[in-house]
C-alpha positions in Angstrom: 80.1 116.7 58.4 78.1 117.6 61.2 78.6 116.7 64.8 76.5 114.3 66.7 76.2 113.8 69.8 75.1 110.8 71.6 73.8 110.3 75.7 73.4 107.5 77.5 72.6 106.5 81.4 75.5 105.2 83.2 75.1 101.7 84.1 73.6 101.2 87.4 72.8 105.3 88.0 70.1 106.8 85.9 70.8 110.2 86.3 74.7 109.8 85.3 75.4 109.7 81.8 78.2 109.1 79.5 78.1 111.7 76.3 80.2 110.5 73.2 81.3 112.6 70.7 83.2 111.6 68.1 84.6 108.5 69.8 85.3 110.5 73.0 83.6 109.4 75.8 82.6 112.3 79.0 81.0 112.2 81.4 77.7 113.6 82.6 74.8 114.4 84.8 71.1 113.5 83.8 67.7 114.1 84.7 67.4 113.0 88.4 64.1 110.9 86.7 66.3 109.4 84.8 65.8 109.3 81.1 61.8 109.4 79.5 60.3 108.9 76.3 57.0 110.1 78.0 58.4 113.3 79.8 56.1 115.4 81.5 56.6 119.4 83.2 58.1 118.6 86.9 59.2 115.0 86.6 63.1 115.7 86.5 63.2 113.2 84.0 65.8 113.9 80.6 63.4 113.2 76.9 64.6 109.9 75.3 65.2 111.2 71.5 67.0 113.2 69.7 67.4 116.9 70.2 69.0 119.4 68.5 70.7 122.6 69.7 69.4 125.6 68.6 71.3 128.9 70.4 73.0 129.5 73.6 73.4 131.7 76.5 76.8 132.9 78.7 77.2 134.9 81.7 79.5 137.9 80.9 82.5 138.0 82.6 82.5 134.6 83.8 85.5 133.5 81.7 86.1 133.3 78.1 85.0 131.0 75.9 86.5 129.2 72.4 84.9 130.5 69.2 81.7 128.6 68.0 79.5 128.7 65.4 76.5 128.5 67.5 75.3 132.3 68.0 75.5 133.0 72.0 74.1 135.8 73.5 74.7 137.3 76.8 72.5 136.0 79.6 71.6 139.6 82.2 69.3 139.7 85.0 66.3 140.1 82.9 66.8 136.7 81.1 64.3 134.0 82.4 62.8 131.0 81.0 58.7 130.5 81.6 58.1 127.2 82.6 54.4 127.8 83.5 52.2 125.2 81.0 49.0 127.4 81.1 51.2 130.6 79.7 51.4 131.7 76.6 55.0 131.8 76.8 55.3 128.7 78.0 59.0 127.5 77.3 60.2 130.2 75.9 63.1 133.1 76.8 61.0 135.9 79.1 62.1 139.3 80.3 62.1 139.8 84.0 60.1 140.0 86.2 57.9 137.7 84.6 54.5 137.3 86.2 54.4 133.3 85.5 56.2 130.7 86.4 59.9 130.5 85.6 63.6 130.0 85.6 66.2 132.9 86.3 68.7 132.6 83.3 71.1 134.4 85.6 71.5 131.9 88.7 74.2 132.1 91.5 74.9 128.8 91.6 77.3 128.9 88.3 75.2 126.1 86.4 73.8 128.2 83.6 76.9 130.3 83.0 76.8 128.3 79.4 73.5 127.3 78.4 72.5 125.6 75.4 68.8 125.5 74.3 67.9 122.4 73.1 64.7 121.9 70.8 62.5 119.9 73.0 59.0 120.7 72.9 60.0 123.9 71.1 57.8 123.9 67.7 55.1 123.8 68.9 55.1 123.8 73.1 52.9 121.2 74.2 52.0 122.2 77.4 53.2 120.2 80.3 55.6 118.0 78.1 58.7 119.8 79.3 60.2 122.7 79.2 63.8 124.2 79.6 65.6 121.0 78.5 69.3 122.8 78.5 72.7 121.2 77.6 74.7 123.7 80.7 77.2 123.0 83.2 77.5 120.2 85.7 77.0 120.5 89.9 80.4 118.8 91.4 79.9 115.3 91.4 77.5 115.4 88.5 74.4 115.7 90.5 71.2 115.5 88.7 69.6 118.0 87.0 65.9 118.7 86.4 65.7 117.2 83.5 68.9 118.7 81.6 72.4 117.4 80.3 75.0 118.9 82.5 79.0 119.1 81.8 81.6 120.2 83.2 82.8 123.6 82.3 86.0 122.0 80.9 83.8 119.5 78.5 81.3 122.3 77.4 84.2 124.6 76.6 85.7 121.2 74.3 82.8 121.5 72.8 81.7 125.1 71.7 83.8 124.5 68.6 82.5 121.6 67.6 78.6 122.9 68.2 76.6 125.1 65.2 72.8 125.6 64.6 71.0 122.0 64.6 74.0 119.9 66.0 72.0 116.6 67.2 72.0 115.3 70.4 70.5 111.8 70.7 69.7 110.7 74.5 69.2 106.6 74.3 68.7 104.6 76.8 
């Protein structure tokens, strides 16, 4: 049986969330737009739908991780993520330096030290509808993201086992 995943806003704060997963309730940050089902490039909002996770990302030698079936690959200095809607790449993995737009896969802040790519706006990328909609890990206090789902590192690392290739993920209002 596959996993799914489901998201919802936190009553009374739109960009909080509450992620169930198999009857266990976490929490969660969201979109600081809240959640969409018209999301646009820059609007911080999270997509209203369902989205599944494709591969992910970790920072070498930031701590280990539990085995999953989902293939992870290791995210170096060279990793970014265009988020420029007039580039051909746009949201897709780029190698630094990139001369458009983008996100460095690599940050200092500790947010993207496991990163899941989700499948929005992936096949094919309509520009400005989004881009780098991540499942990754969660500011203190569950700030909102840019448009993301953000856990805390202990909730993504209960979840690696549970994750493979097309897991769902359905954000509902």
């Amino acid at each position: 049986m596959r996993t799914i995943i489901e998201v919802r806003a936190r009553p009374g704060d739109r960009s909080k969330g509450l992620l169930n997963v198999g009857g266990i309730v976490l929490p969660c940050a969201l979109g600081k737009g809240g959640i969409s089902s018209r999301k646009r490039e820059g609007d911080g909002a999270t997509p209203l739908g369902s989205l599944r996770v494709l591969w992910g990302y970790f920072r070498p030698g930031r701590g280990a991780l539990p085995p999953t079936r989902l293939p992870l690959r290791p995210a170096f200095g060279t990793l970014g993520w265009c988020d420029a809607p007039g580039d051909r790449n746009y949201n897709r993995p780029v190698r630094l330096p990139y001369p458009a737009s983008h996100e460095t896969m690599q940050r200092g802040d500790r947010l993207y030290d496991v990163v899941l790519v989700l499948d929005w706006n992936m096949r094919p990328a309509i520009r400005g509808r989004g881009s780098a909609i991540f499942l990754h890990l969660a500011r203190p206090g569950y700030r909102p993201t840019e448009g993301c789902i953000a856990v805390s590192r202990r909730t993504m690392l209960r979840l690696l086992p549970l994750l493979r290739p097309g897991t769902k993920i359905r954000v509902r209002r």
